[in-house]
PALUMKE-430617 format. One record per residue (C-alpha): residue number from 1; residue in one letter; chain; x, y, z. Coordinates in Angstrom, 3 decimals. Layout:
// residues N
@n=NUM	res=a	chain=A	c1=X	c2=Y	c3=Z $
...
// end
This chain:
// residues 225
@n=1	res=x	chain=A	c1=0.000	c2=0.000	c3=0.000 $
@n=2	res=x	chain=A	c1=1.550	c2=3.198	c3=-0.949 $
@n=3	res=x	chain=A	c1=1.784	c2=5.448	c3=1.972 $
@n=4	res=x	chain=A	c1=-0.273	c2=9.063	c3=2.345 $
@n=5	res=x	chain=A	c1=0.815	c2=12.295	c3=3.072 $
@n=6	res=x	chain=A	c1=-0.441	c2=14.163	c3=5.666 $
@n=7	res=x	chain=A	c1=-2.340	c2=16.268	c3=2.857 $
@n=8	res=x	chain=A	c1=-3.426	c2=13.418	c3=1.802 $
@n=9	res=x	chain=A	c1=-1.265	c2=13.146	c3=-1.513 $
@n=10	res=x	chain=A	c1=0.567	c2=10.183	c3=-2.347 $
@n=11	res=x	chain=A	c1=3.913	c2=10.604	c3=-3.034 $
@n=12	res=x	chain=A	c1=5.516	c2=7.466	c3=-4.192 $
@n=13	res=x	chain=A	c1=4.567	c2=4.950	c3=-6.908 $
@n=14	res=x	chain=A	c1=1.606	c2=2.784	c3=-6.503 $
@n=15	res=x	chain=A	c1=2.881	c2=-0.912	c3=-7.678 $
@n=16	res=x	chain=A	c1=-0.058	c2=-2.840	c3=-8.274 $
@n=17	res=x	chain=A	c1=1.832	c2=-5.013	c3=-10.929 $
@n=18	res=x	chain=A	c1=1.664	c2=-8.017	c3=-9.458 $
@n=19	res=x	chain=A	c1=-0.994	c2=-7.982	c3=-6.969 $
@n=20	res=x	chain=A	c1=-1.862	c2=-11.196	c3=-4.902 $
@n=21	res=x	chain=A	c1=-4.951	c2=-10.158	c3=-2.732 $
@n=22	res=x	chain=A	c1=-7.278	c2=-6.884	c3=-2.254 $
@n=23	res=x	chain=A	c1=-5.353	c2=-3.702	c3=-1.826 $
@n=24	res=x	chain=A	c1=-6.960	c2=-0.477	c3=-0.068 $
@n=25	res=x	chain=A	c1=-5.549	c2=2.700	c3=0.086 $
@n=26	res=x	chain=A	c1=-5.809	c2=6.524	c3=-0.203 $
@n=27	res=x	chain=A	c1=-8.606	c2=7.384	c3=-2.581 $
@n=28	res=x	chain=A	c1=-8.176	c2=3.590	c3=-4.337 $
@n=29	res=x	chain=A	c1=-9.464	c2=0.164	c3=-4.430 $
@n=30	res=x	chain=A	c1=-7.726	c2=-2.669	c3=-6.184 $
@n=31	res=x	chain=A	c1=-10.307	c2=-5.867	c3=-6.351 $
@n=32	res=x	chain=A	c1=-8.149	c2=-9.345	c3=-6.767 $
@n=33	res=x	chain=A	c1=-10.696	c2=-11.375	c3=-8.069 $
@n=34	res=x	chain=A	c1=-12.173	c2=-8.494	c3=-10.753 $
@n=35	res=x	chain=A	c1=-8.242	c2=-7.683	c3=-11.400 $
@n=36	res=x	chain=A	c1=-9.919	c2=-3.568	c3=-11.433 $
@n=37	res=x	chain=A	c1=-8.557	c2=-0.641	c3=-9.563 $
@n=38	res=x	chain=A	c1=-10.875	c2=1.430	c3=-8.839 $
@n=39	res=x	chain=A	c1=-10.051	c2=5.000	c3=-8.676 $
@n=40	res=x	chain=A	c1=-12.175	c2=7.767	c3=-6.339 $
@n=41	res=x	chain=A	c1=-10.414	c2=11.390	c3=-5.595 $
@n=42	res=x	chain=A	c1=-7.238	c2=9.737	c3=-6.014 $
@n=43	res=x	chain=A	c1=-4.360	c2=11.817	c3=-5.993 $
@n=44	res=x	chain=A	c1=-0.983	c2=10.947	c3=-6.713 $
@n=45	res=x	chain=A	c1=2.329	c2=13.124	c3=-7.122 $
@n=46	res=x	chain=A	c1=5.973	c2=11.891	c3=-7.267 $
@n=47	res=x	chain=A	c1=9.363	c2=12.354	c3=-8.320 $
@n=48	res=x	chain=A	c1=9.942	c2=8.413	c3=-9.334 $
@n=49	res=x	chain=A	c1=9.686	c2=6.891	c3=-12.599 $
@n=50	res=x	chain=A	c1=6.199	c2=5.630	c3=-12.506 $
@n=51	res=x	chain=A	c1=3.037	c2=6.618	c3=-10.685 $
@n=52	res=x	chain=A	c1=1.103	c2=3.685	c3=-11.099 $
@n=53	res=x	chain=A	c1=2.456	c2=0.198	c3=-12.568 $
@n=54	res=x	chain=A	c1=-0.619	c2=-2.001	c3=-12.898 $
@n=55	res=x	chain=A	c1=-0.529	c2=-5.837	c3=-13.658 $
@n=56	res=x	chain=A	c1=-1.284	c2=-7.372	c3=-17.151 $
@n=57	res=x	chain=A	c1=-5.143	c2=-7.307	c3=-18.781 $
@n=58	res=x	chain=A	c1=-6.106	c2=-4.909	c3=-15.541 $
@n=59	res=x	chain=A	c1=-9.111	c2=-2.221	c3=-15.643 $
@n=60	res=x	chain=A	c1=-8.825	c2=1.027	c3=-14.218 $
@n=61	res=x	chain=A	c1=-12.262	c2=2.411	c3=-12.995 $
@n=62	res=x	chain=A	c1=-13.000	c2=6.237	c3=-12.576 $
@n=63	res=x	chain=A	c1=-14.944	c2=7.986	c3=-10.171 $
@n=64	res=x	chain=A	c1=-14.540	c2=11.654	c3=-9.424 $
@n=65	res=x	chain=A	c1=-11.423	c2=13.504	c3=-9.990 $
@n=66	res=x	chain=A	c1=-8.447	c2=11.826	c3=-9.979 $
@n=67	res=x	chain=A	c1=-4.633	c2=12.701	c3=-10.540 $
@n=68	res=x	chain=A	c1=-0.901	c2=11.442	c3=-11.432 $
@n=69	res=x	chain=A	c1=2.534	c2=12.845	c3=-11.894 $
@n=70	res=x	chain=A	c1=5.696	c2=11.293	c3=-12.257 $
@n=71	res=x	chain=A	c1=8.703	c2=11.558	c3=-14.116 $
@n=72	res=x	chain=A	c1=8.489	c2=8.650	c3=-16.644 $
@n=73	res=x	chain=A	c1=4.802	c2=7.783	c3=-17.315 $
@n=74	res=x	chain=A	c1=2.457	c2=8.503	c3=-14.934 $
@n=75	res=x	chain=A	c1=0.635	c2=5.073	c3=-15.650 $
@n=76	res=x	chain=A	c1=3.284	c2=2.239	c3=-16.899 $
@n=77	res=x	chain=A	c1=1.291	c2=-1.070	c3=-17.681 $
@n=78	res=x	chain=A	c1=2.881	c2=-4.996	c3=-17.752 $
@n=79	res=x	chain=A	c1=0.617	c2=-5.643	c3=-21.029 $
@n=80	res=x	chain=A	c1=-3.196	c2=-4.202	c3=-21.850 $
@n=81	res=x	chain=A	c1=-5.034	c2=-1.974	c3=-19.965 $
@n=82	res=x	chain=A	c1=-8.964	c2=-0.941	c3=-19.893 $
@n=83	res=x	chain=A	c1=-9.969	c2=2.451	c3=-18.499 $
@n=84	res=x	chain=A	c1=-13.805	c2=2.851	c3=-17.544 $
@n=85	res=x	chain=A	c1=-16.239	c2=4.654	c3=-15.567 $
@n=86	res=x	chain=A	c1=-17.701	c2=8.213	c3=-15.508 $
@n=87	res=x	chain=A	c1=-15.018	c2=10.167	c3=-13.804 $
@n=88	res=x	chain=A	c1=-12.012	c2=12.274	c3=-14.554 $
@n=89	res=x	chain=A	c1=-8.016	c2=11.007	c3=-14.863 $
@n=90	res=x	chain=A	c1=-5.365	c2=14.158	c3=-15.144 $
@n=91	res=x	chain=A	c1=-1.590	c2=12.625	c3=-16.208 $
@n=92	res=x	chain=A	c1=1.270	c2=14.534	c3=-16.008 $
@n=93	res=x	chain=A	c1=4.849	c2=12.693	c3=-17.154 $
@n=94	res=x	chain=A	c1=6.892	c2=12.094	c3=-20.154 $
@n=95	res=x	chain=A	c1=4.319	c2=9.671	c3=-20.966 $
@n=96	res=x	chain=A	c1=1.051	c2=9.849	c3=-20.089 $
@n=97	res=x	chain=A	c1=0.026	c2=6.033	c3=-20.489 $
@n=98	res=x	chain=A	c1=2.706	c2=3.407	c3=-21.444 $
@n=99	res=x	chain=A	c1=2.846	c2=-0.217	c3=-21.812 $
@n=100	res=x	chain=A	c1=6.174	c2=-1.664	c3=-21.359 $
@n=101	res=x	chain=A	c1=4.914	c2=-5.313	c3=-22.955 $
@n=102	res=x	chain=A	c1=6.650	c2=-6.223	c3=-26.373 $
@n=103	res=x	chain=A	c1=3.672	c2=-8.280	c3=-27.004 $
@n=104	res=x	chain=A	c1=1.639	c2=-7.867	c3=-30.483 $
@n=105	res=x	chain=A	c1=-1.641	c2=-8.684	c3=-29.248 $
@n=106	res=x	chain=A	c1=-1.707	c2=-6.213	c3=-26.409 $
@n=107	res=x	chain=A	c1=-3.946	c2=-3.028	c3=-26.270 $
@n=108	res=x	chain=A	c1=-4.366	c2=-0.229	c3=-23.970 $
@n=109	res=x	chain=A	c1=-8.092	c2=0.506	c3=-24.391 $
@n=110	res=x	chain=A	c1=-10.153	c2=3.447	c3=-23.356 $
@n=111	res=x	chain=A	c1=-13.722	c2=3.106	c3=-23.018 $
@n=112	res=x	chain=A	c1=-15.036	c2=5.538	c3=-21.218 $
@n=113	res=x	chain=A	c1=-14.272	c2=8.384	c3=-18.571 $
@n=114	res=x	chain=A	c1=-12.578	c2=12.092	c3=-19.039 $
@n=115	res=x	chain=A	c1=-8.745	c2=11.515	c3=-19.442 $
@n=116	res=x	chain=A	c1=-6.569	c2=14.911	c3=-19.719 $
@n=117	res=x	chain=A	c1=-2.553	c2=14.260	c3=-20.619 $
@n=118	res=x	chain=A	c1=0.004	c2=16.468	c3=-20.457 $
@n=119	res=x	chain=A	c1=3.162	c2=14.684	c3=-21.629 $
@n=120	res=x	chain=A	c1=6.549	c2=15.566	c3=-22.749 $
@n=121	res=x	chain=A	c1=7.161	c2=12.603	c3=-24.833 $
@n=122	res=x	chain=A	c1=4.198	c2=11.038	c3=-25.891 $
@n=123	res=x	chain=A	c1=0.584	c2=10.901	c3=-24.604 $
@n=124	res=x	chain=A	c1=-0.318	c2=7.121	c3=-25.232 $
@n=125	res=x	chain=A	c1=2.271	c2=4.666	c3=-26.007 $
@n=126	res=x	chain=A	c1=2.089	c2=1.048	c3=-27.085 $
@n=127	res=x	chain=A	c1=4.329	c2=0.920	c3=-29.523 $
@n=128	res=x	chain=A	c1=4.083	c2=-3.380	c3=-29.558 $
@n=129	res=x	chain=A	c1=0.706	c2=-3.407	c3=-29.674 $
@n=130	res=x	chain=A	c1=-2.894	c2=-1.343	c3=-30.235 $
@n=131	res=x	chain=A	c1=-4.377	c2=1.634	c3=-28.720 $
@n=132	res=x	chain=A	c1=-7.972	c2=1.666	c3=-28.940 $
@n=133	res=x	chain=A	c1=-10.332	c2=4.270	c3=-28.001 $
@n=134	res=x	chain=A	c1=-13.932	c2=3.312	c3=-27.960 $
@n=135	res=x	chain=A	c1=-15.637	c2=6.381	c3=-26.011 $
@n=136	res=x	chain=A	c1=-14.758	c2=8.785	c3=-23.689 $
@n=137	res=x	chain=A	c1=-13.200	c2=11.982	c3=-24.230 $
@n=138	res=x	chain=A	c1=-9.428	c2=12.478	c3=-24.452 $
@n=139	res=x	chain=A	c1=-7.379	c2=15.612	c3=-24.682 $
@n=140	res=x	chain=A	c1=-3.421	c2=15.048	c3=-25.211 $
@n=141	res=x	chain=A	c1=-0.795	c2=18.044	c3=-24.576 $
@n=142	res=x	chain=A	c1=2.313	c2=16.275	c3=-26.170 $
@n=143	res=x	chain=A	c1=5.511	c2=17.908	c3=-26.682 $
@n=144	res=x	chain=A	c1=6.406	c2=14.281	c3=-28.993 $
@n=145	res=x	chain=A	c1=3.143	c2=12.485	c3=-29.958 $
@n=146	res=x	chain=A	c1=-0.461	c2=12.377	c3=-28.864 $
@n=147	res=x	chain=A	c1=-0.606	c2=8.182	c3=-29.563 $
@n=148	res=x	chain=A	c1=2.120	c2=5.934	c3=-30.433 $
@n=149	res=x	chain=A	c1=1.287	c2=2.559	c3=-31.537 $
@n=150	res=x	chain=A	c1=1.694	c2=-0.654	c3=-34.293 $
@n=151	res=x	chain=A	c1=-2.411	c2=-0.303	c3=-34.633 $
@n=152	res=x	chain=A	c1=-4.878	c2=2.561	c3=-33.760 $
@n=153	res=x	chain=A	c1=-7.976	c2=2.356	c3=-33.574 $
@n=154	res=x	chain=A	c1=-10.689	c2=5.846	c3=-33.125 $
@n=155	res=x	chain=A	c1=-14.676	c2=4.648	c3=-33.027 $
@n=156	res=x	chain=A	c1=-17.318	c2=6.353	c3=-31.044 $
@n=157	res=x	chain=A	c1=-15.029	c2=8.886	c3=-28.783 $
@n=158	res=x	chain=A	c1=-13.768	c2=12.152	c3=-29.023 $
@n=159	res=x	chain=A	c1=-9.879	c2=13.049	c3=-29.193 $
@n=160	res=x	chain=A	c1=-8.268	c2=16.586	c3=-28.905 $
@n=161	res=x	chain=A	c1=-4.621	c2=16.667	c3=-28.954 $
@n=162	res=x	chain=A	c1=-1.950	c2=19.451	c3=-30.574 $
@n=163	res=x	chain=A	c1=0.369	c2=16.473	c3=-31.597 $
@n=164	res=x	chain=A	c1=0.431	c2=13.867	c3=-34.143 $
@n=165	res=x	chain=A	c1=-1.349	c2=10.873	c3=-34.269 $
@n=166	res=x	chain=A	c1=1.626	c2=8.009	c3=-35.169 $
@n=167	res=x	chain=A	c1=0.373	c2=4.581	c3=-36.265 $
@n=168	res=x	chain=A	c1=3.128	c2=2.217	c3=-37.999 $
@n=169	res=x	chain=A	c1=1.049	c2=-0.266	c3=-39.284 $
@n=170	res=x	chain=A	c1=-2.689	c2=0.534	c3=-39.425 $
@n=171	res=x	chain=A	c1=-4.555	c2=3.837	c3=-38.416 $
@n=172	res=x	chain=A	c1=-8.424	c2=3.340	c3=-38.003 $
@n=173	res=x	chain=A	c1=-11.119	c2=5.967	c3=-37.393 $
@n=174	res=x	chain=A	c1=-15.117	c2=5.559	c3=-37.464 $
@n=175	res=x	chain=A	c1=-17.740	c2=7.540	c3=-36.348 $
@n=176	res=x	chain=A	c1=-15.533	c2=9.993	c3=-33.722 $
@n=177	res=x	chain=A	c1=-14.491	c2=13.044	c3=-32.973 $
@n=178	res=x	chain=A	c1=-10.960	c2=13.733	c3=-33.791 $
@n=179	res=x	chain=A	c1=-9.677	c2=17.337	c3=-33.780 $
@n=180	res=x	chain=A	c1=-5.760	c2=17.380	c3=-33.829 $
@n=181	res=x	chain=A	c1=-3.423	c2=20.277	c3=-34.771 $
@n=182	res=x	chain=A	c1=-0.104	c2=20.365	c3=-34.805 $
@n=183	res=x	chain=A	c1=3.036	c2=23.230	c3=-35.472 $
@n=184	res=x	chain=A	c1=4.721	c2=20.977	c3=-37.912 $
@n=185	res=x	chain=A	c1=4.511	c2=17.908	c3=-40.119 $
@n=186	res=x	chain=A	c1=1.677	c2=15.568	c3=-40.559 $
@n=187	res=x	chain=A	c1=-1.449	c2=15.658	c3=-37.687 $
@n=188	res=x	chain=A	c1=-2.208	c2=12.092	c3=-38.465 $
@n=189	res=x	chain=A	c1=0.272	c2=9.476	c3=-39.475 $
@n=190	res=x	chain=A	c1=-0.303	c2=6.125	c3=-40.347 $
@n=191	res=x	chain=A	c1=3.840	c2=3.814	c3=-41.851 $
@n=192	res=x	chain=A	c1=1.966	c2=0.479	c3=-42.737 $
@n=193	res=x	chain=A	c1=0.441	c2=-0.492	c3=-46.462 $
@n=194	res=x	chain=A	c1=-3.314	c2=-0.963	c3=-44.675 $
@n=195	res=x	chain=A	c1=-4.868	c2=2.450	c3=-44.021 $
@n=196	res=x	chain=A	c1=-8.639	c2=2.667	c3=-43.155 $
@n=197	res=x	chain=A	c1=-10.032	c2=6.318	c3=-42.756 $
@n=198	res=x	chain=A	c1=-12.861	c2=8.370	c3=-42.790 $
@n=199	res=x	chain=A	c1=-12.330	c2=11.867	c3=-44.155 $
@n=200	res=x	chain=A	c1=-15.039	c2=14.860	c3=-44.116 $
@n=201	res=x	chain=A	c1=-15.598	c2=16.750	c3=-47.580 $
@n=202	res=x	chain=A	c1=-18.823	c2=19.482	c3=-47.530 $
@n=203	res=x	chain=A	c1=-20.927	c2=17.483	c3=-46.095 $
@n=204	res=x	chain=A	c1=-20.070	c2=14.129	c3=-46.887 $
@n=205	res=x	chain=A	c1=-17.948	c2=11.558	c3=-45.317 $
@n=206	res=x	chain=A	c1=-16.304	c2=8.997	c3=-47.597 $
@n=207	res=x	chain=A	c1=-13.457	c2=6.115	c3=-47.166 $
@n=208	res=x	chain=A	c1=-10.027	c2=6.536	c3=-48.356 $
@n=209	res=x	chain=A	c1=-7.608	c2=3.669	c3=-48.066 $
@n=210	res=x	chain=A	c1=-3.819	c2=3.843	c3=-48.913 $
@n=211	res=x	chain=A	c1=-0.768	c2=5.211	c3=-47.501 $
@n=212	res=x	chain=A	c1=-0.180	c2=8.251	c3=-45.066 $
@n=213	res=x	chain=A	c1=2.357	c2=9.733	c3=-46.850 $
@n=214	res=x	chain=A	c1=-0.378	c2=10.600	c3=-49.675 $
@n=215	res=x	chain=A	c1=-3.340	c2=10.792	c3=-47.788 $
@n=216	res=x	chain=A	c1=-2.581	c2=12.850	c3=-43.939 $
@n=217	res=x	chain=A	c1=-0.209	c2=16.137	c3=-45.694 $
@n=218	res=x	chain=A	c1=-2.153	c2=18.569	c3=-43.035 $
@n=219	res=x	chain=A	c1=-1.250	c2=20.362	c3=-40.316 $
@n=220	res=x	chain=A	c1=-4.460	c2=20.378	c3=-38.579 $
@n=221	res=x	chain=A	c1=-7.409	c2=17.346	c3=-38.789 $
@n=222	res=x	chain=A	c1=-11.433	c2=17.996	c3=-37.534 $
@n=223	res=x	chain=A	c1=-13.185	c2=14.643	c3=-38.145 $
@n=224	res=x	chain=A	c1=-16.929	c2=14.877	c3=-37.076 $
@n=225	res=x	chain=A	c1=-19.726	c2=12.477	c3=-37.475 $
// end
């Protein structure tokens, strides 16, 4: 259990990586059996790596306002991760949300909640694996990248971010809200040979498939459906 501050911060990493019964702490709940943390006016700010490192194929549940710092990623995962709920995650680090796993199949997966990332490296990271965001809203600060991964998948959510969207295989987007900008380059970027997106022309949407270097030239992306 990571320890809390008489202001009732936490200051050092919370290690729920490999967890081996119920853990209760400071404005969290980590449930064996459902392999969920559950978050609730959790607050977390340190000076380590990692704020939380959570175990392999976890969930992360929201409830009220929650927030991490740390100096590496403020949430470092073994393999996939699933946020839910209805409240509100704030990440501060180099990277916002990172999975460490060099597995193919593994996804970090956003489903629902509020989830605001201010990141110096890159806002989402899975470079092995996917990154799929299936609701919720997400705004990404990113000094590097707003999401890094092999596959990327955008479908019934909404994503703000001032950095570019990087996937180096296949970039997918249906029915979502995607508004990214960026200073310099390409706002949406997809290396691999199978490209599926929508794009919005007057009023119509239509599919495009090929490769990014043709298809995502500008600066700044608005997607609505």
């Amino acid at each position: 259990t990571a320890a809390v501050s008489s202001d009732g911060i936490i200051r050092e990493t919370l290690d729920i990586s490999r967890p081996k019964k119920d853990i209760v702490g400071g404005g969290y709940v980590w449930k064996n059996i459902d392999e969920t943390l559950k978050l609730s006016g959790f607050e977390l700010h340190t000076d380590s790596d990692y704020g939380i490192r959570i175990a392999k194929g976890a969930t992360i549940e929201l409830s009220g306002k929650n927030y991490i710092s740390a100096k590496k990623a403020a949430v470092a995962c073994q393999g996939s991760v699933t946020f839910t709920g209805s409240g509100s995650l704030t990440l501060v680090s180099e990277d916002g949300i990172m999975s460490y796993s060099t597995e193919s199949g593994t996804v970090i997966t956003i489903r629902s909640g509020n989830i605001a990332i201010e990141a110096q490296s890159c806002g989402i990271r899975c470079e092995s694996g996917g990154i799929t965001l299936s609701g919720g809203d997400v705004d990404i600060t990113s000094d590097g990248q707003s999401l890094l991964a092999r596959t990327i998948a955008l479908a019934d959510c909404s994503l703000n971010a001032d950095s570019p969207v990087h996937a180096t295989d296949t970039l997918r987007i249906t029915a979502a809200e995607v508004d990214v900008s960026v200073s310099s380059g390409a706002a949406l970027v997809a290396d691999g040979a199978s490209v599926t997106h929508f794009l919005i022309f007057a009023a119509f949407a239509f599919p495009v498939f090929g490769r990014s270097e043709n298809l995502f030239t500008e600066k700044t992306i608005r997607l609505r459906f």
